[in-house]
VOGU-3710 file (C-alpha; in Angstrom, 3 decimals, decimal comma):
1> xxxxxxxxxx> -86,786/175,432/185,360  -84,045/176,983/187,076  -83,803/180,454/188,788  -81,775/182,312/186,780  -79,986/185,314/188,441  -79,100/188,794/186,938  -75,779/189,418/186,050  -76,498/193,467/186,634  -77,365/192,400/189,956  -74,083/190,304/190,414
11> xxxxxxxxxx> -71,992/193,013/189,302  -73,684/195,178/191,564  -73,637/193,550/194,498  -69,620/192,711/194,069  -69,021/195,844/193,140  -70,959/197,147/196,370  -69,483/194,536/198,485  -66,123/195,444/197,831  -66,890/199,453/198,066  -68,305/198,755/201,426
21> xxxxxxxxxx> -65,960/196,620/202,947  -63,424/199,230/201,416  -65,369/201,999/203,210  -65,480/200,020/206,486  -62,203/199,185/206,987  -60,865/202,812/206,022  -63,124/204,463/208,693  -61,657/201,683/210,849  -58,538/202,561/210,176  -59,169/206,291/210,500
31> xxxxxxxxxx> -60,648/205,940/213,783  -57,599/203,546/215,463  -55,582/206,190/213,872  -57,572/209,018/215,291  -57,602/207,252/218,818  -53,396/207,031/219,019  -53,007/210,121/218,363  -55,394/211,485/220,711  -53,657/208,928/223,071  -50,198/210,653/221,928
41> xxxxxxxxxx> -51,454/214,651/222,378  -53,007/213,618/226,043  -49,692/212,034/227,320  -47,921/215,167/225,669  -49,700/217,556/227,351  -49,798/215,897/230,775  -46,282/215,662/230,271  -46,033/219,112/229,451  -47,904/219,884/232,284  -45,982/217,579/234,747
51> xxxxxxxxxx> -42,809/219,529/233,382  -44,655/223,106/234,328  -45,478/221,494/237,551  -42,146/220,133/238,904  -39,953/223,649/237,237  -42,191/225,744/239,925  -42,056/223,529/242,925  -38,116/223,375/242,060  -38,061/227,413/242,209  -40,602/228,371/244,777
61> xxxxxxxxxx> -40,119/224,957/247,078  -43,900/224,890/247,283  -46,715/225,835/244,842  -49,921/227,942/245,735  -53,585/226,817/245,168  -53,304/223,119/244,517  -56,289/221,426/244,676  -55,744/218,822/246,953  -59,678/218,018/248,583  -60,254/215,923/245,044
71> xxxxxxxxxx> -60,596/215,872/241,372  -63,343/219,109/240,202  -65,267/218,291/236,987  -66,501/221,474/234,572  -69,333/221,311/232,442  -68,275/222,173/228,836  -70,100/225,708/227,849  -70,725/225,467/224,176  -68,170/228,442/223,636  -65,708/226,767/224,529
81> xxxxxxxxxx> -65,821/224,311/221,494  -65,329/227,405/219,563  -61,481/228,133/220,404  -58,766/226,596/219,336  -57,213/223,357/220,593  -54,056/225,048/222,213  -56,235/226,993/224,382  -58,969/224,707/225,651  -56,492/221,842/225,577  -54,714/223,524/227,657
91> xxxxxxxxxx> -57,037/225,058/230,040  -56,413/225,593/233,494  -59,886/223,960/234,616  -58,683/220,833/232,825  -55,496/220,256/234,905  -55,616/219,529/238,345  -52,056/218,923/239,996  -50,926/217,602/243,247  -47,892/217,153/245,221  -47,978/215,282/248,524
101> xxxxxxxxxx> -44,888/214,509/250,808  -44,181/211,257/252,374  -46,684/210,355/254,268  -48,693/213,272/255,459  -49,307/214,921/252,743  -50,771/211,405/251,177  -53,909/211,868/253,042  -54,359/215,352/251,830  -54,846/213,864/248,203  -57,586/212,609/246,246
111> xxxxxxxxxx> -58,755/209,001/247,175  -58,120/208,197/243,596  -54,660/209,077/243,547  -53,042/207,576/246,863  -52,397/204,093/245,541  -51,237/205,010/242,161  -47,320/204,102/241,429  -45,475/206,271/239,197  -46,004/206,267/235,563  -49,167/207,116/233,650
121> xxxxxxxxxx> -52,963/205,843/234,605  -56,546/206,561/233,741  -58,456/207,389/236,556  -62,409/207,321/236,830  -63,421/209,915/239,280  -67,559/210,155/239,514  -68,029/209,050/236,428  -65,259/211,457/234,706  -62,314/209,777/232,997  -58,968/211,554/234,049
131> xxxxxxxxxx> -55,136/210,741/232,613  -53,260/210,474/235,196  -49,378/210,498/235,709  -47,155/209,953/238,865  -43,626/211,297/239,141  -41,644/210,408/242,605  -38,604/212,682/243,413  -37,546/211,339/246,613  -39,956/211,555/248,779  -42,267/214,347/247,120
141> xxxxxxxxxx> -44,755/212,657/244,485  -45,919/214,793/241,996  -49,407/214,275/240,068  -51,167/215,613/237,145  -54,380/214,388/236,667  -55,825/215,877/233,321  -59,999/215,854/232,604  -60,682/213,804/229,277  -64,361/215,204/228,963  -63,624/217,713/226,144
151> xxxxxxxxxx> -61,427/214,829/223,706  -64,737/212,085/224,934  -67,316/214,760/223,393  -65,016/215,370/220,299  -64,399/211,693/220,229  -68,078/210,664/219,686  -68,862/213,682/217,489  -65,689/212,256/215,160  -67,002/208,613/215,348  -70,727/210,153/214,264
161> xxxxxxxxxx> -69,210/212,080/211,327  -67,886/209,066/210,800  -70,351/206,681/210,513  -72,411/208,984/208,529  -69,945/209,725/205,833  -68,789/205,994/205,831  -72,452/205,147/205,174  -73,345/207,774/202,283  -70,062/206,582/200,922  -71,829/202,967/200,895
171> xxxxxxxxxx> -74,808/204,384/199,439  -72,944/206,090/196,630  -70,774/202,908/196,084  -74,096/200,800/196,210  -75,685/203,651/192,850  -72,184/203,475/191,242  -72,539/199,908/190,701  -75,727/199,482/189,787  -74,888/202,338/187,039  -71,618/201,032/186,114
181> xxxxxxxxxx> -72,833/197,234/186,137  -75,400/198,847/183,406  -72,730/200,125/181,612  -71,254/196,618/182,047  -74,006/194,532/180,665  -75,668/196,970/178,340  -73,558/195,352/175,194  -74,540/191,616/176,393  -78,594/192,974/176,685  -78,047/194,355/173,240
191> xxxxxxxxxx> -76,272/191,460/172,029  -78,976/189,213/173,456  -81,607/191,364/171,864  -79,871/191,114/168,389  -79,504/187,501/168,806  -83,059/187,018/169,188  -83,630/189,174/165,717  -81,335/186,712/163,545  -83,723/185,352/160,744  -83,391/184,308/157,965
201> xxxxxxxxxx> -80,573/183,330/155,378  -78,162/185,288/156,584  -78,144/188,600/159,476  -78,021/192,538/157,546  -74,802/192,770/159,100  -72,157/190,951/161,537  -72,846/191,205/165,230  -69,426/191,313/166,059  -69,255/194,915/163,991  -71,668/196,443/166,346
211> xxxxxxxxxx> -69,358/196,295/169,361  -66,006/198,075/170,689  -64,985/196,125/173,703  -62,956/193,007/172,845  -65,194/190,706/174,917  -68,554/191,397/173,864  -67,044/191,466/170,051  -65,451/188,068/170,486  -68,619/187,089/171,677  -70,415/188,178/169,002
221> xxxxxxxxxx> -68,101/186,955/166,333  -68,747/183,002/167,966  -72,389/183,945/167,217  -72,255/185,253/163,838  -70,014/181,830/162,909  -72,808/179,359/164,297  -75,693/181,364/163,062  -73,674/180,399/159,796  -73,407/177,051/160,332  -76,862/176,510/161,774
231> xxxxxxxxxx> -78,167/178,646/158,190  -76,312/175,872/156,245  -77,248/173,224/157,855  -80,640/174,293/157,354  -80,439/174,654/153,598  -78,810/171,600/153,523  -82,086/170,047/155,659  -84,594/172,015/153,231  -82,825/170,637/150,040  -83,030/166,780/151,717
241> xxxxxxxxxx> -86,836/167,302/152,712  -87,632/168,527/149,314  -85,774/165,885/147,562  -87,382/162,685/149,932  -90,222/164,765/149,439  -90,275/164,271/145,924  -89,112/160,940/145,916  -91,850/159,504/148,641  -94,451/161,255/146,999  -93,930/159,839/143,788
251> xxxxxxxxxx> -94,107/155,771/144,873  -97,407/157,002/147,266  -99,370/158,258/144,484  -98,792/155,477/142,492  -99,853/153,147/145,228  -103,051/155,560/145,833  -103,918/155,377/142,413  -103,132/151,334/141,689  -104,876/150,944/144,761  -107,943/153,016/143,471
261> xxxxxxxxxx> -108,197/150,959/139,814  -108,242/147,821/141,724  -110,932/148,392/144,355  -112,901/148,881/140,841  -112,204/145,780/139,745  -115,258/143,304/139,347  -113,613/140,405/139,495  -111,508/141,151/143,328  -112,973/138,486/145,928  -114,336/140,397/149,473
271> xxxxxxxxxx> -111,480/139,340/150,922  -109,084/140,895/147,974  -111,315/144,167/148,011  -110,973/144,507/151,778  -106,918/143,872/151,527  -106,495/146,483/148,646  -108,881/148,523/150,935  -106,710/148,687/153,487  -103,888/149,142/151,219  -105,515/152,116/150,357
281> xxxxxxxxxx> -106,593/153,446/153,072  -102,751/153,086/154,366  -101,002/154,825/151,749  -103,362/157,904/152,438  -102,528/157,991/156,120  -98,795/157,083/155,113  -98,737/160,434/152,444  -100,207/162,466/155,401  -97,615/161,266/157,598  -94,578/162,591/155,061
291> xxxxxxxxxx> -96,402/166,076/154,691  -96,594/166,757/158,128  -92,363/165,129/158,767  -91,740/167,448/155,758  -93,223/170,368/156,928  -91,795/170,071/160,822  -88,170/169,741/159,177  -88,749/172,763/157,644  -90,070/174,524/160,886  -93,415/175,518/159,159
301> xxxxxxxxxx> -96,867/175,589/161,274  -97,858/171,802/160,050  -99,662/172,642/157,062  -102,882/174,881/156,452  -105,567/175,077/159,047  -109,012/174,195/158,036  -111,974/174,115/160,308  -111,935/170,198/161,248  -115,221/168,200/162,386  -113,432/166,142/165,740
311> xxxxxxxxxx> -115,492/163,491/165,353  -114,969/162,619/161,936  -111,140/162,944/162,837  -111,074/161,396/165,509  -113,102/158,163/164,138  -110,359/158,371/161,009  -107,501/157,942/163,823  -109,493/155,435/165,880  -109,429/153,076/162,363  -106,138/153,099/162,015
321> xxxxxxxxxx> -105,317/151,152/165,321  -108,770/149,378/165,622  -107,481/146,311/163,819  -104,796/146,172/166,387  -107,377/146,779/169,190  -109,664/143,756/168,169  -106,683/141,346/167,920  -106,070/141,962/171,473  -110,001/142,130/172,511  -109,678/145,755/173,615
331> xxxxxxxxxx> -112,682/147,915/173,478  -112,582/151,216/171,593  -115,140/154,335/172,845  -115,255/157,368/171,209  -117,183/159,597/173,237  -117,316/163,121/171,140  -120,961/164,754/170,488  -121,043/165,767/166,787  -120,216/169,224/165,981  -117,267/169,963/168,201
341> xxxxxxxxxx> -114,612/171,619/165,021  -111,495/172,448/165,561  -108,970/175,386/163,698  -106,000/172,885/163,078  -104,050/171,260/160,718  -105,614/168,039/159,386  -102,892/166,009/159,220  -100,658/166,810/162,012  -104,004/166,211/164,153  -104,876/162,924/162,499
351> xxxxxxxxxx> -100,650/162,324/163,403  -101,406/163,103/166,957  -104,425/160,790/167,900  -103,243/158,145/165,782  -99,928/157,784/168,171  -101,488/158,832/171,287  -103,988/155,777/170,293  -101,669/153,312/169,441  -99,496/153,866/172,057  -102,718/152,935/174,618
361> xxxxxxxxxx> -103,453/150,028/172,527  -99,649/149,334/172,949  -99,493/149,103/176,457  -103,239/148,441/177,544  -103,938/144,117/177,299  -107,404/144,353/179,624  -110,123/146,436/179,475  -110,316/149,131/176,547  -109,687/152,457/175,532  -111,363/155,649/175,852
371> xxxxxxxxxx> -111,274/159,072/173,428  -113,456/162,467/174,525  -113,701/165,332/173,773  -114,608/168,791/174,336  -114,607/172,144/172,695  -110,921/171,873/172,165  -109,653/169,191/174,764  -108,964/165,743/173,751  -108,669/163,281/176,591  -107,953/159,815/175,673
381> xxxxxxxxxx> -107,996/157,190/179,098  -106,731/153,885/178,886  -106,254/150,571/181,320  -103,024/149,933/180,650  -100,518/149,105/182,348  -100,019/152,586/183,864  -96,816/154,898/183,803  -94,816/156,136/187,405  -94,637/159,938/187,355  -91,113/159,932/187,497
391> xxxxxxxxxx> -90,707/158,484/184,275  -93,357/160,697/182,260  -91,160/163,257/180,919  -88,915/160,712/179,310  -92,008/159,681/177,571  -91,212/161,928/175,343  -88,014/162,162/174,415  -86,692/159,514/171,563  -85,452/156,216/171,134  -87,574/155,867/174,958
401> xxxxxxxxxx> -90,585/153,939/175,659  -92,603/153,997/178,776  -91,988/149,989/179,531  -88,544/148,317/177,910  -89,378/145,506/178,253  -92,409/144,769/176,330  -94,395/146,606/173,501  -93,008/147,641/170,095  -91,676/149,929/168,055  -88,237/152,248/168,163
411> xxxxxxxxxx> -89,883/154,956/171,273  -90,736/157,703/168,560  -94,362/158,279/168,286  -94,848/160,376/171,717  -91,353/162,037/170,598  -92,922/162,941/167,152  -96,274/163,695/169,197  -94,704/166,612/171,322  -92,758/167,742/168,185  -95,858/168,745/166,430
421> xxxxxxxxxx> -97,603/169,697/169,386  -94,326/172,707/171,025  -94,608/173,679/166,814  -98,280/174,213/166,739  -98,721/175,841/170,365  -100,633/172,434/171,553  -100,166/171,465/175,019  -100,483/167,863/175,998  -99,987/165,945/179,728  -99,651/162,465/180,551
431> xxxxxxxxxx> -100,680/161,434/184,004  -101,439/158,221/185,871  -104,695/157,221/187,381  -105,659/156,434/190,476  -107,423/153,014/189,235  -105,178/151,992/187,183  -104,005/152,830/183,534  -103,300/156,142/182,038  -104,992/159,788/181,341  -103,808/161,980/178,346
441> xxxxxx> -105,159/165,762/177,809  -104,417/167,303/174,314  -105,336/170,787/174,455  -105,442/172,071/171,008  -104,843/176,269/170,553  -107,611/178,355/169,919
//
């Protein structure tokens, strides 16, 4: 049987996909967005600063305090997250300028600046990212090199918030779909459910009028039209039964009953007796046969269930095909202790064991045939000819027999056999054995 997935679960899942990859490439997005800018405001402000730089060295030809021994890193007191951009972007212990002449003052510098051409550069200084730019008028270089340790710490603490609000936007996309696949697929559940209820002639009312949303309604409208169909095609079936019913019925009985006056008959010969015997005797099994084909048409239970001795049953089927059996020298064993009964159906279990017998007498030409029994298993082993397991389960459909080449019949008794047995909660396996021939177990419900 296949696995059969929920559709709640597909809907779901897209819808949780999508959300997600939504969500992912938005915070993405944000944070490439975030990072430019940064990029931007940093190259402004070392510009800016650059700009401060150069105006006082123009005025004053020289400018006081410079640190030129090498870049100073801070630690960040937790205060200082507390003020406002403009004032700790622009803080004085961020910003380190230089200025160095050509070429004495180059060894004055920083080791990380000397080699540096003009333009901007990031600088790693003991483990401390710097921005970094280089401005040559003539021969005085100017540098502002500009600590990145505050925008790093806001950086990660962005990409955190981040993260976290990207993922309990996944989680909430994840519970939206699950409750709006619900919503989704509540109709189909319901329609599925209502489905399931239709008996009968005809449903109280049309499907299609319990639903709003086109879909589900058109849905529902192509059942309501073939439980119609399937309802008169059933009434049609019923009125056929009833009438072939009547009609078979009618020649049976009077076969029965000619049948009956003639095995009283002085005057018959053994051999006339024993032909009108089994003339007799076949007109019974045929009139079972035709209630229990008119009661499966009509989807009834196979007729009333009486408390059936097997053995007596069982010896009834094992007539029918012994004739057959002797022709062909096959041994027939019925191995059931007396008073094994059964809650079933009389007739669809004398239809049972008489196919499931002469279908072993059909394909078994050595040895015999074997039918045991107990409680409420039936096993019946033959030496046939055997069957390959591949082929078993088109044992039972119609119109197939287990060899084409050889045997008889049109390939309907195991097909009628499973009928009775899926309507009357019977189950029944066919399985090769291991010497040779085949092994069938009816298990008849309790």
């Amino acid at each position: 049987m296949p696995i059969r997935h929920s559709l709640r679960l597909k809907f779901a899942s897209t819808f949780a996909l999508a959300g997600l990859v939504l969500v992912l490439s938005h915070a993405v997005a944000i944070q490439q967005l975030n990072r430019h800018q940064e990029a931007q405001l940093i190259d402004q402000i070392v510009s800016d600063e650059m700009e401060d730089l150069m105006q006082r060295y123009e005025r004053n030809g020289t400018v006081d305090d410079l640190p030129y021994s090498r870049l100073q890193h801070f630690v960040v007191r937790p205060d200082t997250e507390a003020l406002s951009l403009r004032k700790w972007f622009r803080a004085s212990w961020l910003v380190h300028g230089f200025i160095a002449r050509e070429p004495d003052g180059w060894r004055l510098l920083p080791e990380e600046l000397r080699e540096l051409p003009p333009g901007f550069h990031d600088v790693v200084s003991d483990d401390n990212l710097y921005r970094v730019e280089v401005r040559k008028i003539g021969s005085v270089h100017f540098y502002i090199a500009y600590s990145l340790a505050l925008h790093q710490e806001r950086g990660r603490k962005f990409s955190w918030a981040l993260m976290v609000s990207a993922g309990l936007t996944a989680l909430v996309t994840v519970l939206m779909g699950l409750w709006l696949s619900g919503r989704l697929t509540r109709q189909i559940v319901d329609l599925a459910y209502r489905v399931r209820r239709l008996d009968g002639p005809a449903a109280d009312d049309a499907l299609a009028s319990h639903y709003r949303e086109r879909e589900v309604a058109e849905l529902a409208a192509a059942f309501d039209a073939y439980h119609k169909r399937t309802v008169r095609l059933l009434e049609r079936e019923r009125a056929f039964t009833a009438d072939v019913s009547h009609e078979l019925r009618t020649p049976l009985t009077a076969i029965q009953t000619g049948s009956e006056l003639l095995i009283d008959e002085s005057s018959l010969s053994p051999r006339a007796r024993e032909q009108v015997e089994r003339i007799s005797r076949g007109a019974t099994r045929l009139s079972g046969l035709v209630n229990v084909f008119l009661l499966l048409a009509r989807e009834q239970d196979g007729g009333v269930r009486d408390a059936i001795d097997l053995l007596e049953c069982a010896g009834q089927a094992v007539e029918s095909v012994r004739e057959r059996a002797e022709a062909k020298g096959l041994a027939l064993e019925v191995a059931i202790p007396p008073g094994i009964v059964v809650n079933a159906p009389r007739n669809a279990l004398q239809v049972v064991l008489s196919n499931l017998l002469g279908n072993a007498v059909r394909y078994t030409e050595h040895g015999g045939i074997r039918l045991a029994a107990q409680a409420n298993t039936v096993e019946i082993v033959d030496t046939g000819c055997g069957v390959e397991p591949g082929n078993i389960p088109d044992l039972f459909r119609r119109f197939r027999r287990g060899d084409s080449h050889s045997g008889e019949g049109f390939g309907l008794g195991l097909a009628i056999v499973k009928r009775i047995c899926e309507q009357l909660g019977w189950r029944i396996g066919i399985e090769p054995r291991a010497e040779g021939g085949t092994r069938v177990l009816l298990t008849l419900a309790a």
